[in-house]
C-alpha positions in Angstrom: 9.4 14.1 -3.1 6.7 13.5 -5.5 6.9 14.1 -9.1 3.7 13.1 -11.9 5.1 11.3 -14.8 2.1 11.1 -17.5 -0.1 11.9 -14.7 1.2 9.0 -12.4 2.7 10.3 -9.4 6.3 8.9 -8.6 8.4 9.2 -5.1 11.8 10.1 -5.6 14.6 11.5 -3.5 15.2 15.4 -3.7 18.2 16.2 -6.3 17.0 13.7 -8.4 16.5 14.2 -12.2 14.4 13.5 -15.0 16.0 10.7 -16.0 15.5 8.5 -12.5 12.0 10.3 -12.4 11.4 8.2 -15.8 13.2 4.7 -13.8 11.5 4.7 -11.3 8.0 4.7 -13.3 9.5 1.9 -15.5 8.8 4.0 -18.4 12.9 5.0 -19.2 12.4 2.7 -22.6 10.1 5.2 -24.0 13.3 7.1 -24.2 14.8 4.9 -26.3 12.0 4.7 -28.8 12.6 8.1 -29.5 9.8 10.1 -27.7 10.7 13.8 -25.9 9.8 14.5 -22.0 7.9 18.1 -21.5 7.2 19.8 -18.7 3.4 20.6 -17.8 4.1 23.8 -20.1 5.0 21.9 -23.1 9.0 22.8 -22.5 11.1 20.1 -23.8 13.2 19.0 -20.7 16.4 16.7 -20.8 17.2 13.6 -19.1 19.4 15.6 -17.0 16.9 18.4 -16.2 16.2 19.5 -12.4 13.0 18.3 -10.9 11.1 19.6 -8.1 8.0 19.1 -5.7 5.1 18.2 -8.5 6.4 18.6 -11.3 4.5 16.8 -14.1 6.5 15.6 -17.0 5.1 13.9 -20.3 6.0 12.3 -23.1 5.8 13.4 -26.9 6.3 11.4 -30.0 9.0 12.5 -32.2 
């Protein structure tokens, strides 16, 4: 399925979550510098959180 991850779509397999939504864009270290992932409605979402068909996830600083 394909998921946006600061507007860049990303292919990943269904039941996947944030967190290999975030691998697979390369972009997991921005995690680690201590920005938040948002949903397209400004919802903080955790690394665990469900994804689905187009979601669009971003990043926030702290």
């Amino acid at each position: 399925m394909r998921v946006y991850v600061n507007e860049k779509p990303v292919e990943i397999f269904s039941g996947m979550k944030v967190k290999h939504a975030l691998i697979s864009a390369g972009l997991l270290k921005e995690i680690e510098s201590g920005k938040k992932v948002y949903d397209e409605w400004g919802n903080e979402i955790g690394l665990d959180g469900e994804l689905s068909e187009g979601v669009k996830i971003f990043f926030k600083p702290l």
